[in-house]
ROPAMI-815951 format. One record per residue (C-alpha): residue number from 1; chain; x, y, z. Coordinates in pm, whole numbers, always signed. Example, Ala and Ser with C-alpha at 12.3 -4.5 7.8 and 13.67 -1.06 7.14 Angstrom:
seq  mol  xx  yy  zz
1  A  +1230  -450  +780 .
2  A  +1367  -106  +714 .
***
This chain:
seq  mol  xx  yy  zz
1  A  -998  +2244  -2998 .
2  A  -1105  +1900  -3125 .
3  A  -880  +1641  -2936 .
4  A  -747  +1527  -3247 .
5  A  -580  +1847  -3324 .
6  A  -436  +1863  -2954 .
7  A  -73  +1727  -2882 .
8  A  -131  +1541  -2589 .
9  A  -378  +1334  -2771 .
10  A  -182  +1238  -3049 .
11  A  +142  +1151  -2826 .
12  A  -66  +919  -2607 .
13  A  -249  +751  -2896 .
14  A  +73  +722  -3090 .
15  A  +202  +529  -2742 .
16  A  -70  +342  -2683 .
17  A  -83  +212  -3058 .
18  A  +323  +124  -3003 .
19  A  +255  +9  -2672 .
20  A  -45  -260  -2833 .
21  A  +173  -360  -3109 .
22  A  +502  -420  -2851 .
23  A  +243  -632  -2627 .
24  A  +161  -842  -2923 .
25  A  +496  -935  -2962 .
26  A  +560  -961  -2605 .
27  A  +314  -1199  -2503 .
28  A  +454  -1469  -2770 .
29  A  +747  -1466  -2543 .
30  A  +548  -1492  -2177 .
31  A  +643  -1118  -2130 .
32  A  +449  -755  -2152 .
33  A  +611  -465  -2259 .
34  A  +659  -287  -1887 .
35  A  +896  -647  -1834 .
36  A  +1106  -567  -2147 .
37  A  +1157  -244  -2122 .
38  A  +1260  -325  -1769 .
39  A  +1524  -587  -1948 .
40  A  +1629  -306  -2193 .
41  A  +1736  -99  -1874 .
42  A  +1901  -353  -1678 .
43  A  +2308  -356  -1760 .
44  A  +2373  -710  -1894 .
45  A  +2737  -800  -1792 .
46  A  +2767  -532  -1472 .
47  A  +2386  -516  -1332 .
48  A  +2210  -216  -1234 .
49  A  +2083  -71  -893 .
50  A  +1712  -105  -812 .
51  A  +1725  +253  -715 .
52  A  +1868  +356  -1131 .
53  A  +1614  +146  -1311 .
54  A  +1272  +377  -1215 .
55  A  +1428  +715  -1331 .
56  A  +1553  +567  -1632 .
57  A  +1220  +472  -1738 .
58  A  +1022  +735  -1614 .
59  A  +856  +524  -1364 .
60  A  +816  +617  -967 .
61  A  +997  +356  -745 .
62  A  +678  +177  -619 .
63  A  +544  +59  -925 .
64  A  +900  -82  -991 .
65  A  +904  -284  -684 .
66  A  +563  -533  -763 .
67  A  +730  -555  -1159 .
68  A  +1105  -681  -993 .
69  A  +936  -884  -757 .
70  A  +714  -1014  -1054 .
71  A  +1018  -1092  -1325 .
72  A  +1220  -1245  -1016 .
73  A  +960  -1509  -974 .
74  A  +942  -1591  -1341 .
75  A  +1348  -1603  -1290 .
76  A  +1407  -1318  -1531 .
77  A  +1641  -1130  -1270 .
78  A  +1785  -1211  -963 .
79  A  +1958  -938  -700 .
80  A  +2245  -890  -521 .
81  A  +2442  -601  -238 .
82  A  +2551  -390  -430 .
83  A  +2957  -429  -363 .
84  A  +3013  -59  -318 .
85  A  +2671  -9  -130 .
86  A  +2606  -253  +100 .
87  A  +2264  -60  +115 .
88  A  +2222  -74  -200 .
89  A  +2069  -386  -409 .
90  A  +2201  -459  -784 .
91  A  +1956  -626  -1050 .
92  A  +2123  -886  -1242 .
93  A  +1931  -1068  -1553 .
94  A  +1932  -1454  -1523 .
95  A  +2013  -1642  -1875 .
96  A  +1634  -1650  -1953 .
97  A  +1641  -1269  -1879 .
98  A  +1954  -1201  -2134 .
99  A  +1735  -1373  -2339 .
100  A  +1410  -1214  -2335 .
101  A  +1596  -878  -2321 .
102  A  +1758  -979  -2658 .
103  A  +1389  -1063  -2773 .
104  A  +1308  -726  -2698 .
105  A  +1608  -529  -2821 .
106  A  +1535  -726  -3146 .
107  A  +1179  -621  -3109 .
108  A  +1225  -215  -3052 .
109  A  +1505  -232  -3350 .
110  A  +1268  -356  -3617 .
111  A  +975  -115  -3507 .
112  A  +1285  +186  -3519 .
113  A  +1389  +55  -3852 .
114  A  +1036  +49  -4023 .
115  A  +992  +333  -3905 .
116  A  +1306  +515  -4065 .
117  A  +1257  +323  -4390 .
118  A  +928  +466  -4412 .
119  A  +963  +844  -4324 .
120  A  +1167  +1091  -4478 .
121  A  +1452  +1175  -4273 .
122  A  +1373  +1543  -4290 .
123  A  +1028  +1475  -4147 .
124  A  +1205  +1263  -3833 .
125  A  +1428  +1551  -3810 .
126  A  +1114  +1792  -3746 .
127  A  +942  +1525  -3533 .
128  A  +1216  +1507  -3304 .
129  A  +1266  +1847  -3312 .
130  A  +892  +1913  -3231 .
131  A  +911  +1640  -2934 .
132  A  +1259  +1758  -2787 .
133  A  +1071  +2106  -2770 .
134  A  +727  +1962  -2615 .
135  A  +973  +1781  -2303 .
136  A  +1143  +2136  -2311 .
137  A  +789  +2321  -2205 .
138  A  +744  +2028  -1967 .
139  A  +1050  +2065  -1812 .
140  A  +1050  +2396  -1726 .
141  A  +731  +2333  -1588 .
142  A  +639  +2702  -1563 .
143  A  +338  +2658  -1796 .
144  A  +64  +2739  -1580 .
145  A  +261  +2921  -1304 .
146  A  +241  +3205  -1512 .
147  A  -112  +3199  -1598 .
148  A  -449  +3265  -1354 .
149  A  -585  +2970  -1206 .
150  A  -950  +2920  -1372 .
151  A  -1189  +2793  -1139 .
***
């Protein structure tokens, strides 16, 4: 199989292209893409907990930790206890935050909308069809337990 015809190749070059384009944007704002789509997760009015914010974005906890630490020094979020939790921390966006998050909403929107102007709606239909199915396979994650082992 040539990579081009393989599914995994054309998912991760589709994300990378998005990912390029998003980072063009982002940068004219002093941002990256990882920082708004950190913004896009974070609950404007209430805040969200550190601990919500990985999952949400598919990210492990870690990696999280160096990017809040990161967007707190540029004084895109600030935390607080969480009031039910005391263990718990809350991510709050500053007014520079609510701001870049708008930037980005704005951002994701007019990618989404060029997007649906552009393909027919029954061929979005099959594409998320097709995708829903390929996170389906993943997440049953029984692939290769039912296959030999090559070695």
């Amino acid at each position: 199989m040539k990579r081009e015809e393989s599914i995994d190749y054309n998912i991760k070059a589709a994300w990378h292209a998005i990912s390029r384009m998003y980072n063009q944007q982002a940068v004219k704002y002093g941002i990256t893409t990882s920082i708004g789509f950190v913004l896009l997760n974070i609950n404007t009015k209430e805040g969200t907990p550190a601990t919500k914010i990985a999952p949400l974005m598919g990210l492990e906890s870690r990696s999280l930790t160096r990017m809040l630490k990161s967007m707190e020094e540029k004084g895109l979020i600030y935390k607080k206890p969480d009031p039910e939790d005391k263990r718990s921390v809350r991510i709050f966006l500053t007014d520079l935050g609510v701001e870049k998050k708008a930037i980005s909403r704005e951002t994701v929107k007019t990618f989404n909308e060029e997007v649906f102007n552009t393909i027919e709606p029954e061929k979005l239909e099959a594409f998320f069809d097709v995708i829903h199915k390929v996170n389906d396979i993943i997440d049953k994650n029984e692939i290769y337990n039912t296959k030999e082992s090559v070695h």
